[in-house]
N, C-alpha and C positions, 0 to 999 in steps of 0.2 A: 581611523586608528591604525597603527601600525602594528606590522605582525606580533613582536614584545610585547604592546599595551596589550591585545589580545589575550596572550597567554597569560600576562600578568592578572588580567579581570578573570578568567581561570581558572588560575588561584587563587586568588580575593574569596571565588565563591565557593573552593574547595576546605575554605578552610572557617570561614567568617560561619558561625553559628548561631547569632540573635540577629533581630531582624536589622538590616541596613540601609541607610537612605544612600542616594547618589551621590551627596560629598564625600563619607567616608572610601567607596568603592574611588571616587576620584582622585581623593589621596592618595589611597594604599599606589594606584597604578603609578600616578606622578612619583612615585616615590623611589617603584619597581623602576620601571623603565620611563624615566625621565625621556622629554624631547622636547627640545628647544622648539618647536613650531607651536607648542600646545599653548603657551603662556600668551603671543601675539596673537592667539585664534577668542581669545574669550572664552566662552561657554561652549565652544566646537567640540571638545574633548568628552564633555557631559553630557553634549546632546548625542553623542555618539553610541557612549555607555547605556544611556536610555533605551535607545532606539535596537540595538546590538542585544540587549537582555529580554526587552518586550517581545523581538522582529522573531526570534530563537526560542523563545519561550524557555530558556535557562536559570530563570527564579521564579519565584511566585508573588504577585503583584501584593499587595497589603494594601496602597494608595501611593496617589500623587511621589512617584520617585519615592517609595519605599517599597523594599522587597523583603522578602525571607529565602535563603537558598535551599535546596535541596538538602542540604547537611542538617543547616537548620529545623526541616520540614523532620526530618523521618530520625534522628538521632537525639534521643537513644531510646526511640519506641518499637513495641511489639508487635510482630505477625506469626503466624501459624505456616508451617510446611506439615505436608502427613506425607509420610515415606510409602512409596507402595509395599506390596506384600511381596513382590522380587526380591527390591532392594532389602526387605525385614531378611527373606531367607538367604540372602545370599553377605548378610553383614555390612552393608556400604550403604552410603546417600551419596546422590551425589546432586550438588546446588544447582548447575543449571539454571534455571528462568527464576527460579524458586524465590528467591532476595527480591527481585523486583515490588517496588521502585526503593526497598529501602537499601540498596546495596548502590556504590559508588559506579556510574555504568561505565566509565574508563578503567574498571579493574575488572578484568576477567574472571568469569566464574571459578574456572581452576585456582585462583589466586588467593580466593576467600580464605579466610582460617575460622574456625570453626572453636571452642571450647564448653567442655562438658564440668560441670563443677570447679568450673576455674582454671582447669588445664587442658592445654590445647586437643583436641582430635587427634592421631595420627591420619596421616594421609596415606592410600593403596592405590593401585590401579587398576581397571579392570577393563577384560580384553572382550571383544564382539565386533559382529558386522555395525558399521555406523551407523544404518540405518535403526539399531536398537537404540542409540543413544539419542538421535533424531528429537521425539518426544521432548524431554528435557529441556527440550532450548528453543521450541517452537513458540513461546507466548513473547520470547523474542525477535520472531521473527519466520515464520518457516520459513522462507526464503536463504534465511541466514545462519541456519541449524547446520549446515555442512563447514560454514567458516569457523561456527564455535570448537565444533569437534576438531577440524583440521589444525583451528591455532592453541591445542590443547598442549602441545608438546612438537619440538622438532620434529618426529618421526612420521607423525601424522599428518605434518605441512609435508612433508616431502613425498608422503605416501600419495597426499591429495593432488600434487604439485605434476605428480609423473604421467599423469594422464586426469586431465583437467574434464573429460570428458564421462569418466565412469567414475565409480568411490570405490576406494579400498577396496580388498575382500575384508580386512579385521584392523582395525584400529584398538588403541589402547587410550582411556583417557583417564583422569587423577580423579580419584574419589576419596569417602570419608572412612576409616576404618571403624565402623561403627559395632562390633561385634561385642567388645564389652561394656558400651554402652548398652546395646539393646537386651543383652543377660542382665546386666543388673539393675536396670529398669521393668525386666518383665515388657517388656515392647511386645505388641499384639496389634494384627492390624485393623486399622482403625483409630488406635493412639494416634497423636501428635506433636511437635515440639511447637514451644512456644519461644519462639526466638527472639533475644533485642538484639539492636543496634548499638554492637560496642564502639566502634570506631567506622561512621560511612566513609572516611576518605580511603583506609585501608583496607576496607571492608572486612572488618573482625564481628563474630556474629557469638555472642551464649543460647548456648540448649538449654530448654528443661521441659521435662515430660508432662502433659497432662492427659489422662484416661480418657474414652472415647466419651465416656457418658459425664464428665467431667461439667461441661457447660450444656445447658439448656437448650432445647430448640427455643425457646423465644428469645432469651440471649441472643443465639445464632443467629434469627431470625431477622433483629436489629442490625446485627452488621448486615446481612441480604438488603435490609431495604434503601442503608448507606450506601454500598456499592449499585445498587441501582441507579439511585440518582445522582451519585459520582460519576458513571463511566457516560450515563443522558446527557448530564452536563459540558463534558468532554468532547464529547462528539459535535454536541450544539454549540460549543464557543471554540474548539479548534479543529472542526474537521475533522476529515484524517492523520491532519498533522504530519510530522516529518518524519514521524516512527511509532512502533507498539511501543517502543518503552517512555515517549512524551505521554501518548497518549494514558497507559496507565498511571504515568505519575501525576498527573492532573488530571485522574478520576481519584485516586487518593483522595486530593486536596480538594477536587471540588465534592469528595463523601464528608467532609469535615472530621471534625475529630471522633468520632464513632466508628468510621472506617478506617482509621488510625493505631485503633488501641482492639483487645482481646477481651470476650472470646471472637472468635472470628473466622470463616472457612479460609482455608487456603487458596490462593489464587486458582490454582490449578480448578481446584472440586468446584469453586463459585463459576466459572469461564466453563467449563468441559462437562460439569454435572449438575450444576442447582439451577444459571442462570436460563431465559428463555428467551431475552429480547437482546441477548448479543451473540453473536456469532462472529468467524474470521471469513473477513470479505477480501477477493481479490483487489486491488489495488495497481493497477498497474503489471510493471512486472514484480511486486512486491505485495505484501498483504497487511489489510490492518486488522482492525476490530470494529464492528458498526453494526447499526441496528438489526435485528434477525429479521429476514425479509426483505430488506429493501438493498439497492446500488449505491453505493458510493457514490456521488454526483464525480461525474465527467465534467473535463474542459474544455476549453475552446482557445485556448492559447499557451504557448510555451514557457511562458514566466506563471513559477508558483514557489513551490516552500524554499529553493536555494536563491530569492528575491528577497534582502531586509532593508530596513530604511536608513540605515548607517551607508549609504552607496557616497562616493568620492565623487567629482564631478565628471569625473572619466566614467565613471561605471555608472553615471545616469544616464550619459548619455546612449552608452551601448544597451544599456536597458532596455529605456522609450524606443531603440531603432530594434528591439526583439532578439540582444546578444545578453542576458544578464546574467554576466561572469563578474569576476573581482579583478583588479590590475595587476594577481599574483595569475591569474591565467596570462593577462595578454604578456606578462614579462615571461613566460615559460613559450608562448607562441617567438617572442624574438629570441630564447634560447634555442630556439628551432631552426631557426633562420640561420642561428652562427653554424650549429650544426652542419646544414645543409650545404654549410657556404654559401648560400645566398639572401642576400642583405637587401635588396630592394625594398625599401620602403613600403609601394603599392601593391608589390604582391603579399608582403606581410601583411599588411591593413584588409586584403581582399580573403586571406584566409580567416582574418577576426570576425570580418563583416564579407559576408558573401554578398558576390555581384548579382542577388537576386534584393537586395536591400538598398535600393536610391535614397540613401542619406551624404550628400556631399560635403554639407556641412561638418556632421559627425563623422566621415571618411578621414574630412581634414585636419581637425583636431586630435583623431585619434591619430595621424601619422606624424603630428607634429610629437604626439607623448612617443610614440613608437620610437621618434629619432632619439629622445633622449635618451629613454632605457635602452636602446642599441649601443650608443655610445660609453655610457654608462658599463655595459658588461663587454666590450670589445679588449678592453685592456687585461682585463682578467682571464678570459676566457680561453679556454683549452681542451680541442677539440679533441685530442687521447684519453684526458681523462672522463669526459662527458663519451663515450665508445659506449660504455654498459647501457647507461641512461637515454642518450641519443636517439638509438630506433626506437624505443616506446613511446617517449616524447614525441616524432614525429608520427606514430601510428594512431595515437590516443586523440593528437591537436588534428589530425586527417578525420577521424571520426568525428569529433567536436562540429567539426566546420559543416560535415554534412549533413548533420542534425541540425544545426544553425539552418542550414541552406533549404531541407525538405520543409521545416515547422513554415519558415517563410511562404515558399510556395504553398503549402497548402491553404494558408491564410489568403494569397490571391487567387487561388484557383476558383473559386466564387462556388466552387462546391458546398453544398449542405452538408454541413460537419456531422450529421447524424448518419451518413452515409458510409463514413470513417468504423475502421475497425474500433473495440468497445474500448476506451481509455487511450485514446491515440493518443493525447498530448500527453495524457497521462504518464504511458510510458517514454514518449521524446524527452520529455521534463527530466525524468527518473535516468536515462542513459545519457543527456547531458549533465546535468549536474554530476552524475560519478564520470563521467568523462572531466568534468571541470575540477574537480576533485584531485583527481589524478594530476591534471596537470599542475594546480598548484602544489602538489606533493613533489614532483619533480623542477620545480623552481627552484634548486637547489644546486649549489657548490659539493656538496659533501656524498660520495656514491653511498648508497644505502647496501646493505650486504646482498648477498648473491638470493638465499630464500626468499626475504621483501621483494628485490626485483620480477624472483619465480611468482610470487603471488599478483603482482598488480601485471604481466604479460600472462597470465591466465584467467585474470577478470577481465581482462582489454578482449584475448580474446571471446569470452561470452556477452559481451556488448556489443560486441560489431557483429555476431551473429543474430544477436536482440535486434539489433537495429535492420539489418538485411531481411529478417523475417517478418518485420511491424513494415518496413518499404514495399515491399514486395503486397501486403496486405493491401496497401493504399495504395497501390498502384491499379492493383482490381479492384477496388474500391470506386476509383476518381475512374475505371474503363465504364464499370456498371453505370456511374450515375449518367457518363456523358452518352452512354447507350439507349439508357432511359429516356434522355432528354428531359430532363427534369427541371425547372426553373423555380425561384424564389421570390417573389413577389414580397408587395404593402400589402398590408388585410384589408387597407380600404382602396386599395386598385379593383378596377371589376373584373370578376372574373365568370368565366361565359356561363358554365355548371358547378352546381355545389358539391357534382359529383366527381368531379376534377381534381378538388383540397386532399392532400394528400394529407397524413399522419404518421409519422413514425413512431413504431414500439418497441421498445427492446425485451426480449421475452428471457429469462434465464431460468433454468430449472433449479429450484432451490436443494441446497447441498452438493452440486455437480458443480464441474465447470464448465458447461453447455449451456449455450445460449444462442439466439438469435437477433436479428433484428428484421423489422419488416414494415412494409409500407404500403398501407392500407387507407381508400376513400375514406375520408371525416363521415360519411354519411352510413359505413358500417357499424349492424347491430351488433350488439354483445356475441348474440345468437352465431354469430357467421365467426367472432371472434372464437368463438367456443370450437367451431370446425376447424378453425387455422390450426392453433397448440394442439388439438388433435394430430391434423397432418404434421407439425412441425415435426414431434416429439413420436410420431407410430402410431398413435396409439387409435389411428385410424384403418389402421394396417391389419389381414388376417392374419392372428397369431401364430398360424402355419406356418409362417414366414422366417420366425424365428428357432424354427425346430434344428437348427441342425448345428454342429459342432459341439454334440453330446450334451449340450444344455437339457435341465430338466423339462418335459410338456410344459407348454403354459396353460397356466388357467385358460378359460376363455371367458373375456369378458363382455359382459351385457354393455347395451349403449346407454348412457350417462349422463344427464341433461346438463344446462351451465351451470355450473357452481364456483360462482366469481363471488369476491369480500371486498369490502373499502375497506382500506388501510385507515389508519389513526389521522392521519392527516387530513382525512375530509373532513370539510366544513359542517358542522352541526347538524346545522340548516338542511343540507341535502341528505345526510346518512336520514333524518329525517325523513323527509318526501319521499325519496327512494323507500323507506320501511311501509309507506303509506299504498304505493304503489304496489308495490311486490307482494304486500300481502305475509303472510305469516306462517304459512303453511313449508318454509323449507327452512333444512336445518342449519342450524347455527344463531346466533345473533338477527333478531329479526332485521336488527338499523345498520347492518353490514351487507345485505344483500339485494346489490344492484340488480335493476329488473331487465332481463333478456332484451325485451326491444328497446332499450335506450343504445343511443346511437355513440358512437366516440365522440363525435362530436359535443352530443349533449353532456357525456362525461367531462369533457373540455370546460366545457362554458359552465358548468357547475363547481370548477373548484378539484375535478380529481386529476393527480398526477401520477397515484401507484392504483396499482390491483393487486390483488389475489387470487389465484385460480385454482381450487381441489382437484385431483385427479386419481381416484383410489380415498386410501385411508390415508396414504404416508406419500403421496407425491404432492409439492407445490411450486407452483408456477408465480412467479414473481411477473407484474407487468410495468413497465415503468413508460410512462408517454414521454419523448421526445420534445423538445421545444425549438425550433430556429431560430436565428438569431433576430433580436430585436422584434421589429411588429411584422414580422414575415411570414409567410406562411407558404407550404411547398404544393405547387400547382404540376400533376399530371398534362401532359399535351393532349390536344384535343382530341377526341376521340370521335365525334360524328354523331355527339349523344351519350355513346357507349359508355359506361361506368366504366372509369380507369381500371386497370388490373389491381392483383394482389402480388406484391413482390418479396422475396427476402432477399435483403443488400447486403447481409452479413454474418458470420456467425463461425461456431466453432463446436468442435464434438458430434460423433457418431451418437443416435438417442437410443438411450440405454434397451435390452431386449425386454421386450414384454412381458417375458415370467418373474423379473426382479419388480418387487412394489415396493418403489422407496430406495431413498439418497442409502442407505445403512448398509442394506443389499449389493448396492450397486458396488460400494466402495470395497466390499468381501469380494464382489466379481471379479472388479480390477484386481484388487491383492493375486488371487488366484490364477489371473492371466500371468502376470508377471514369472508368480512361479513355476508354473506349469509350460509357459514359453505356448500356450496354446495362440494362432492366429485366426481360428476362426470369426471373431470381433474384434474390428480396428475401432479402437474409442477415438479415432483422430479422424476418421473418417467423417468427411462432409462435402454432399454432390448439390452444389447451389442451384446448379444449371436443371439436376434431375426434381429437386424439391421443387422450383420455379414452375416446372412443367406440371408438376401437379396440381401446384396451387393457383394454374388457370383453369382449371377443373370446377373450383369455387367460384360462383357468380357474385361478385359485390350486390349490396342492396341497393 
């Protein structure tokens, strides 16, 4: 498809409201933006359309080449916002995440209009540190809460613009002037508006009041059990997907029509206060929404969600060779080139595809496209006016290549990928794609104004800092393992000791962003597991230790025997055995708790892939096993006998002090560092080399 057809499918879907098959979509475009190629291709144009709506998940499937679009889906139905009790005293709403998914996500929250018995809202502003407004726009993304705020108004880009490194002290951003709505409503908190969907393209929304005690808990209750197995289903059929806001609108759709329509909690209150089995999981350098307890599955290779099946024959080819970009990047890599003034062909083709990628095939073909698009823009092109645009372009295609060039290497480094900081590819994925992003945004003739520039040379810069910081990781990463001497083997190669089979676990404290990883004999008990996350997290530690920089005493706590749980994912079968074994006398769930002397390995060969770990009342330890790749399995060097050591390869955060119990605590800790500017605990603190030395203290079984 070419750029036009694109925008034109678009539209199609911006505006098209009952459900549509693939001929009409192929019409409207052939219509829009005509192109002589499409008619001698056959059915190329449809397969395209197909492949570009599924690969995006930008409709909702019905059947075979029939969809419904988002406008479709959510207009002109009902959801619930409840204003907090600020907002009530202080007379404003303001939309933020709130619309999600039935608001148009290419129109800005501030953009919304609002109408109360038929006539518009006025609109106010209101002024604070950013970090109040923060909240609001987090179910969009926390990561993305400072862009919403900042592209609220000029003042705020520029505010954010001036130093890319700190926020504001106050920003100002557009809100609802709700003050005689909420008098002549009688508004109380706990009320709610029950809102439709006047117009999703333009996103025009109606209020109207309904009382707290208005709808029933079993009412309510029903929409709870739709969004349950709306947001289950979203996760199980697309992942993490490409964003919070896919991801909720295809828990919508897969709640069916119950989670569609009122009465109904608010987004907010269902995610932040009712629900228990979803939580926001890191992702990367970004965040989704995923089951409560568990990881995000990691990758093992650099092609993921900006990979569809609409690719041209040029962009399959850089695909399969580990480049999967569009032809609007590499024609922005030869806008580079005019730039620079240098036109060489193979040094163009060798920043597309780095010389750590032996495809000479694909080298060739791409240099043959490269000549045309060279020639192609040589006539046109002008290197005064391209001055503004120029240095990003080359800083942004300089970044791109080196993330091409590391994901490469570390695929042949023959390193065990679990060795890898947590979401490696994850985040290379995530800073090339918005690198590739960019660069097709800069494919362009036309200079964009001076603020758009300020904003994409200040994301560029926090990407190449993303990226020098995730290098730098994997570079003690890839020291550690070759230190280790660690090798990966067939399962059915022999191997001298059983006590050799190494395991890796990724351990994270549940509600923090600390975690570890570690690697430990197949042939350790639970029992010895139980010491590790002890030593990982302190809490093996004299709580002395933690007395000082005016923190409250700690308790002192008594010692604590295992209290590990199977996750939902084990097999029947064994929560079974395991219940038969264990006996019944500890608490919890009797077919949830694994029996101290089963070994990792036994956990393995039974089907388990997560744990559970209690620690306190309110601490939990997530444990996720590791897997290598294919039937491999990772072998400790020989030891003389000796049961391999116990290692951690990785990991992140200082473990919280001893007298806080629980993720809630912790998060009130941090708040209060920040404001008090106290240094006595560094949460970033983490001595791999000092943890290691103790946990050869632990004798493997």
């Amino acid at each position: 498809m070419t750029t036009s057809q694109e925008d034109a499918l678009y539209e199609f879907l911006e505006n098209v409201t009952e459900p549509f098959t693939l001929d009409s979509a192929v019409s409207f475009i052939r219509m829009i933006a005509p192109h002589k190629s499409d008619f001698r291709k056959g059915n190329r144009l449809a397969a395209e359309i197909a492949a570009l709506i599924n690969s995006r998940n930008i409709a909702f499937k019905l059947g075979e080449n029939t969809w419904v679009s988002r406008r479709g889906c959510f207009e002109p139905l009902e959801f619930a916002i409840t204003p907090s009790r600020l907002e009530i005293q202080n007379g404003i709403l303001i939309p933020g995440h709130r619309c999600a998914p039935f608001a148009n996500p290419a129109v800005m929250p501030h953009e919304f209009r609002f109408y109360w018995k038929g006539k518009p809202v006025p609109a106010t502003t209101t002024e604070g540190p950013p970090e109040d407004f923060y909240p609001f726009y987090t179910i969009l993304g926390e990561e993305y809460a400072p862009q919403y705020v900042a592209r609220d108004n000029p003042e705020n880009e520029n505010a954010f613009n001036s130093d890319p490194y700190e926020d504001p002290p106050e920003v100002s951003i557009h809100t609802l002037d709700m003050r005689n709505v909420y008098r002549e409503s009688a508004f109380v908190p706990g009320d709610r508006f029950v809102v439709r969907t006047r117009d999703w393209k333009a996103g025009a929304f109606d209020l109207k009041k309904i009382d707290k005690d208005k709808w029933s808990q079993a009412e309510l209750y029903a929409w709870f059990e739709a969004a349950e197995m709306g947001f289950r289903d979203s996760f199980e059929q697309l992942g993490p997907g490409s964003s919070t806001d896919e991801q909720i609108a295809y828990a919508y759709w897969y709640g069916g029509k119950r989670m569609r329509e009122v009465p109904a909690y608010s987004l907010e209150e269902y995610l932040y206060e009712k629900t228990e089995t979803i939580e926001t999981a890191a992702y990367g350098i970004e965040t989704r929404f995923w089951f409560a307890g568990k990881e995000i599955p990691d990758r093992d290779t650099l092609e993921g969600a900006q990979t569809v099946s609409d690719r041209t024959y040029i962009e399959e080819l850089l695909c399969q060779a580990g480049v999967p970009v569009s032809e609007f990047v590499i024609q922005s890599y030869v806008r580079d080139a005019l730039f620079r003034n240098d036109t060489d062909i193979g040094r163009i083709v060798e920043r597309i595809v780095p010389r750590t990628i032996d495809r000479r095939m694909t080298k060739k073909i791409l240099a043959e496209y490269v000549r045309e698009v060279l020639e192609g823009f040589k006539a046109g092109y002008n290197v005064f006016t391209d001055k503004a645009m120029g240095p990003i372009r080359q800083r942004v295609g300089e970044l791109h290549t080196a993330v091409i060039d590391l994901s490469v290497r570390l695929l042949q480094s023959g390193a065990d990928s679990s060795w890898f900081p947590k979401h490696t590819f994850v985040v290379l994925s995530q800073i090339q794609s918005h690198a590739a992003m960019v660069m097709e945004d800069l494919d362009i003739d036309e200079l964009p104004d001076d603020s758009e520039l300020d904003t994409i040379d200040n994301s560029l810069d926090s990407m190449i800092e993303t990226y020098e910081e995730i290098k730098e990781r994997i570079d003690d990463a890839l020291d550690s393992f070759r230190r280790n001497n660690l090798s990966v083997v067939k399962k059915d190669s022999p191997v001298s000791s059983r006590q050799n089979i190494g395991e890796t676990l990724q351990i994270s404290l549940g509600g923090t962003d600390i975690w570890r990883r570690v690697v430990l004999p197949a042939s350790c008990k639970l029992s010895t597991l139980h010491r590790v996350i002890q030593m990982l997290f302190g809490w093996d530690k004299d709580p002395e230790e933690y007395g000082g920089g005016g923190n409250p005493a700690p308790r002192a706590r008594k010692p604590r025997p295992p209290n590990f749980a199977l996750c939902e994912a084990t097999p029947a079968q064994y929560r079974y055995s395991v219940a038969r074994s264990a006996g019944t006398n500890r608490r919890g769930p009797a077919d949830k708790a694994p029996y101290p002397g089963s070994s990792l390995e036994d956990m393995r060969g039974r089907g388990v892939n997560e744990l559970l770990y209690e620690y306190g009342n309110r601490w939990t330890v997530k444990i996720l096993f590791f897997s290598t790749n294919g039937d491999s399995i990772l072998v400790f060097p020989a030891g003389g006998g000796a049961a391999a050591p116990i290692r951690c390869v990785a990991g992140e955060g200082a473990p919280p002090p001893a007298s806080l119990d629980g993720p809630m605590g912790f998060r009130k800790f941090l708040a209060s560092l920040k404001k008090d500017g106290a240094e006595a605990y560094d949460p970033a603190a983490f001595d791999m080399a000092e943890l290691n030395r103790r946990l050869a203290e632990i004798s493997p079984d």
